[in-house]
N, C-alpha and C positions, 0 to 999 in steps of 0.2 A: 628331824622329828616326824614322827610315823599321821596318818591321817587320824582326827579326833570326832565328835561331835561337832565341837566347835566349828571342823571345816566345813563339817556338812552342812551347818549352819549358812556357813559363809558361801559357799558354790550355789545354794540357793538365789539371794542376794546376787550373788558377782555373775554368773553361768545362766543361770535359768530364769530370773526375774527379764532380767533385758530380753530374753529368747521368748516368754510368755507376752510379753508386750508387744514386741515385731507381729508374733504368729499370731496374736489374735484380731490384731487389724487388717489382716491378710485374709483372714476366713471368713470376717462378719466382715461380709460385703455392702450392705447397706451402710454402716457406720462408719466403716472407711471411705466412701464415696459424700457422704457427710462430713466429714473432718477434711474433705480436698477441696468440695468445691460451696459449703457453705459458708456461716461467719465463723465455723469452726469448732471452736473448743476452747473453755474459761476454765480453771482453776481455784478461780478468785469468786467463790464461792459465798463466802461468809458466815458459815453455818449450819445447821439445818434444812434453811433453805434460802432461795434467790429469791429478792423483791425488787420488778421492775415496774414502771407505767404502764397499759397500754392506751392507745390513741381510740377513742369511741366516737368522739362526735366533735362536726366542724363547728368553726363561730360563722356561726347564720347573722350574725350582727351588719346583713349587707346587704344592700338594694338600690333603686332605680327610684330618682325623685324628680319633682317639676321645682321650678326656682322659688323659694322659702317657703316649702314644706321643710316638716318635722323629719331632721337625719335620722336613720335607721339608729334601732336600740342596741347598745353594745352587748355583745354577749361575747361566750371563752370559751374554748376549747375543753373538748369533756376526755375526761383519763379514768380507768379504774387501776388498780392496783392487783398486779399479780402473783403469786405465789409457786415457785417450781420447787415441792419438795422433794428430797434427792430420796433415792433407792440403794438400800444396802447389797450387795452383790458378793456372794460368798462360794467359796469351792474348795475343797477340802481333799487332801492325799493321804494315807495311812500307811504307815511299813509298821513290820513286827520286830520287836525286839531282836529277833535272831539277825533279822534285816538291818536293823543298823548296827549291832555287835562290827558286822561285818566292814564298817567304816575303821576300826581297828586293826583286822585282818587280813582283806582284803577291797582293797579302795577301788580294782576296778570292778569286781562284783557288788558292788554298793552302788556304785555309780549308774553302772546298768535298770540296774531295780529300778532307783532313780530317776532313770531317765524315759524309763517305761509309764514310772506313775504320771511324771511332770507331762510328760506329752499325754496321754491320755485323758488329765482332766484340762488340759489345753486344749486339744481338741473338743471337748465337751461343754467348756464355757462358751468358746465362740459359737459353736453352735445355737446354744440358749440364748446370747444376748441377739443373737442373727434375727430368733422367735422376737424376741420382745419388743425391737425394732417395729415388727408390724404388728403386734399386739398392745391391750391395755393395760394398764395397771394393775387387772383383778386377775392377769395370769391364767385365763381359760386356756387349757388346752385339747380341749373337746366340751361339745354341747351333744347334749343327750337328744332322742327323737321321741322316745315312747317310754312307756314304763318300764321297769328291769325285768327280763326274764332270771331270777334268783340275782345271778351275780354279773351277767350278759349287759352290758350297756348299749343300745344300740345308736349309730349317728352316720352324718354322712359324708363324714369330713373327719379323718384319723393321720393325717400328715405330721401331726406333733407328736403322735402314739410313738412308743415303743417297749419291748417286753422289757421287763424290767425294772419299769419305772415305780416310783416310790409316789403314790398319790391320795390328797385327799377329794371326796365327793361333795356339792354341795347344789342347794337347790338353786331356780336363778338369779336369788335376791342376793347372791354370794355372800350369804349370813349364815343362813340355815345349813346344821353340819348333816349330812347323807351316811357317811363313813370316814374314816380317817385311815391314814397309814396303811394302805392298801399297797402290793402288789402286783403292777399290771401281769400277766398270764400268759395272753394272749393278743394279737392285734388281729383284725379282720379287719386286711384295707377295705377304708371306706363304707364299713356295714357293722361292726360293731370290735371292741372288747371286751376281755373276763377278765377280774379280779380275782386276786384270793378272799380267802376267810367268810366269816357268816353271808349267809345270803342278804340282803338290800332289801328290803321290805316295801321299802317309801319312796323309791324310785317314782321320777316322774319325767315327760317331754321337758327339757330346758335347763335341766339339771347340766353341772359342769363339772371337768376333770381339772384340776390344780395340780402340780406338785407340791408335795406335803409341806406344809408350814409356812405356803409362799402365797395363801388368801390376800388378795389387793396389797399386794409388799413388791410389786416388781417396776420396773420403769417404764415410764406411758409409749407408748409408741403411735403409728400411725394410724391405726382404726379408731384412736381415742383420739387425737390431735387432728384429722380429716372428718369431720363430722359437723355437721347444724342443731345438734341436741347436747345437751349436758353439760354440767362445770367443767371447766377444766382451767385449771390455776387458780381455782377458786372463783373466778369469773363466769359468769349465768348467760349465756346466749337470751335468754326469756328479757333481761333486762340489757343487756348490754347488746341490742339486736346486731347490730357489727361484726359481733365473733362467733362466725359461724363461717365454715365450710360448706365450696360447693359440690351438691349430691347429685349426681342424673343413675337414677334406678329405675326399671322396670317392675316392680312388687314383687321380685321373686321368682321371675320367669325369666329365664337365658332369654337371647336376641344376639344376633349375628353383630359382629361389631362391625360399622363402616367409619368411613375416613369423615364423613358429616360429626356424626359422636362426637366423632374425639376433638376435630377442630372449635365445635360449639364447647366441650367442656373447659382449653384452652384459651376462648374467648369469655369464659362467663369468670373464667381463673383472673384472667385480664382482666375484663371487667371492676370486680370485686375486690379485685385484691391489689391491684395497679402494676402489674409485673406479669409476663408470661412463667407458665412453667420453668422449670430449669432442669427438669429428670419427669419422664414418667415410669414408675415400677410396675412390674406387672409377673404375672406366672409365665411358664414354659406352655403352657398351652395358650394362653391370651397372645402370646406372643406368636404362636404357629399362626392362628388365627389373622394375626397382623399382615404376616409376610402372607401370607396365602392370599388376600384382597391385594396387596403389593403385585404380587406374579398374577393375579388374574384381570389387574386395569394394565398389563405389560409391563411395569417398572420393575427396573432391579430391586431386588429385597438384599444388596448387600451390606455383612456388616463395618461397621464404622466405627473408627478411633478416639474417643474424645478429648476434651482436655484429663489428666492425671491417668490418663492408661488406661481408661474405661470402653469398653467396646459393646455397642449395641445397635442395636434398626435406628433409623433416624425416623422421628415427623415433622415435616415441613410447614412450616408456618408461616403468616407474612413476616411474624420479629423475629425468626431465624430456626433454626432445626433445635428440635427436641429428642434429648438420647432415649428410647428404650431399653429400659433396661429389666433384665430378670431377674430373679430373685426364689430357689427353692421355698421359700417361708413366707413368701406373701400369699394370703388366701384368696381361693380359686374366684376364677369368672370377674378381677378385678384390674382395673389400671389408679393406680394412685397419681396424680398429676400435683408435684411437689412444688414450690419455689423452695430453695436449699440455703437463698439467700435471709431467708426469714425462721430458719431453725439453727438453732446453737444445743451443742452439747455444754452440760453444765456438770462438773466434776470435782468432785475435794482430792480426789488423786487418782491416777492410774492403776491397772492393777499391780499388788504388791504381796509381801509375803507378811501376815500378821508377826509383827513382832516387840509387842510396847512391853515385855517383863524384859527383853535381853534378848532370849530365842526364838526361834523361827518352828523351832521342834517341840510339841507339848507333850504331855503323858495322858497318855488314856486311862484313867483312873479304872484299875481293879484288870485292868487287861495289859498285858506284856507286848503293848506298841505304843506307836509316837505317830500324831496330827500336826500336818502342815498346812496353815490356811490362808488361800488368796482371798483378796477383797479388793473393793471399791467401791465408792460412792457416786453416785452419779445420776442425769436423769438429761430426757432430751427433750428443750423448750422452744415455746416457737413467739415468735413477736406479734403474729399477724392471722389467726386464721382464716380470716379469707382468703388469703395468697396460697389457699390448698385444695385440690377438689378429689372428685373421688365418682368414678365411671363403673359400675359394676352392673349385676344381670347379665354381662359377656358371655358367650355362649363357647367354651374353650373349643381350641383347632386339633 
């Protein structure tokens, strides 16, 4: 029997599903190094979202008496109740009609097409989810500096930019709509981009770049999980004063990074959180940076193998060596100082090929092709925010 729909159906499923799942743990380097060496990765979901404990306050019910005075008043341990809602995660491949005829006539020019679409939005997922890792919720992919010249957005940090991209604009309260379904144009690393269409009227400093339809819809990552301000699981640092991350900033002015820094942010991680680091993340210039104070106090800046195949700088500690490691997607002039042991990925499934009518292959209403679409659920929680801190002001090498 000759190749059908149906197989194409199925080589998705059987060939490419397995191969999308390998390559994109391979690419999104953060979340692979997550899934090695933290508590992992759950499944066992339950829903819309995961509800744990966390730990806020000791029982103080204890003290120091003289013979028949009155025993210390019992008191209990204080918990709030967390909330990790999962993020829907979606990627989409298109062939035209004439393109899948060709599973009829020719299966290996089908296959080809195929496997040009499959890898390319494989490649393109891992990449995003690599962003969101060290990103928020609210999905900024640029913040704006000053007001628009027409359609010119100007900023100082374009690493997530690229032409092509399909974006909407909005002010910083990430409510207020600027533009939608935009165009990116052009990129100017690191000074600005153009959009298409009407010019921007209402631009202003602070204003942000989204991908279109993806306004506070993406999965928390590290600048929202490493922080001493905001909810996060629903939990209020203001009241639960405990969940809070440790910050060492300079207000906005680089500073040379020394070996003092990082060991004090280390010990305040200690401190706080009762665990040393376990990974710190950082850019390709924090990291020059690094090695450069290495080679000018004499020590070797060589790199080093870790546990799960990870290779990075070491920092020496008195509770043992911490890997540096780098990361294209972490934002500039920072070292994130993680415990790995205190973050879990939380997932309803891997990625997959939508398929809850039968097929894998949908029609594109009014147009002569067929939609194929990955997904996943998922979102990355953490038990403990103190056990995180966050070094930034770095002055990159």
């Amino acid at each position: 029997m000759g190749a059908t729909l149906t197989t194409a159906t199925n080589i998705l499923k059987e060939i490419y599903e397995p191969k999308i799942q390998d390559q994109l743990q391979n690419y999104n380097k953060a979340s692979k190094r997550l899934e090695k060496s933290s508590e992992g990765i759950t499944n066992k979901v339950g829903g819309k979202y995961v509800e744990f404990p966390i730990h806020v306050k000791r029982n103080h019910g204890i003290g120091a008496r003289l013979e028949n005075e009155t025993l210390p008043t019992a008191q209990n341990q204080g918990y709030s109740q967390a909330h990790v809602r999962l993020a829907y995660l979606y990627g989409s491949i298109q062939l035209s009609g004439p393109s899948i005829e060709l599973v009829n006539t020719d299966f290996q020019a089908f296959a080809s097409i195929l496997d040009e679409e499959v890898n390319g939005v494989q490649t393109d997922l891992a990449h995003d989810m690599n962003r969101q890792t060290f990103s928020t919720h609210v999905g900024a992919l640029m913040t704006s500096t000053a007001a628009y010249a027409a359609n010119t957005i100007t900023t100082t940090n374009t690493q997530y930019m690229e032409v092509g991209m399909y974006v909407d604009i909005y002010a910083s309260d990430a409510t207020t709509l600027r533009a939608a379904g935009r165009n990116v144009t052009a990129v100017n690393p690191d000074t600005s981009i153009v959009v298409d269409g009407a010019a921007i009227a209402t631009g202003a400093s602070g204003d942000i770049v989204v991908r279109n339809g993806s306004i506070n819809r993406e999965t928390i990552g590290f600048a929202e999980i490493v922080n001493n301000t905001g909810t996060l699981y629903d939990v209020d640092p203001t009241v639960d004063t405990v969940w809070k991350s440790v910050m060492n900033n300079n207000g906005g002015t680089p500073r040379a990074l020394s070996e003092g820094l990082m060991t004090k942010m280390a010990d305040d991680v200690y401190k706080n959180g009762g665990d040393t680091p376990t990974v710190i993340w950082t850019t390709l210039g924090v990291r020059r940076a690094y090695a450069n104070l290495l080679t000018q106090q004499r020590r070797f800046a060589n790199t080093t193998e870790f546990t799960g195949g990870f290779k990075g700088l070491a920092f020496t500690t008195d509770n043992g060596e911490i890997p540096v490691m780098t990361d294209v997607d972490c934002q500039p002039n920072r070292m994130y100082f993680l415990n790995e042991k205190k973050l879990k990925i939380y997932r309803e499934n891997d990625w997959s090929f939508m398929d809850r009518d039968g097929s894998k292959w949908q029609r594109v209403i009014g147009v002569d092709a067929y939609t194929a679409t990955l997904y996943t659920y998922r979102q990355l929680g953490t038990h403990r925010r103190a056990s995180h801190g966050l070094l930034s002001d770095i002055t990159e090498g």
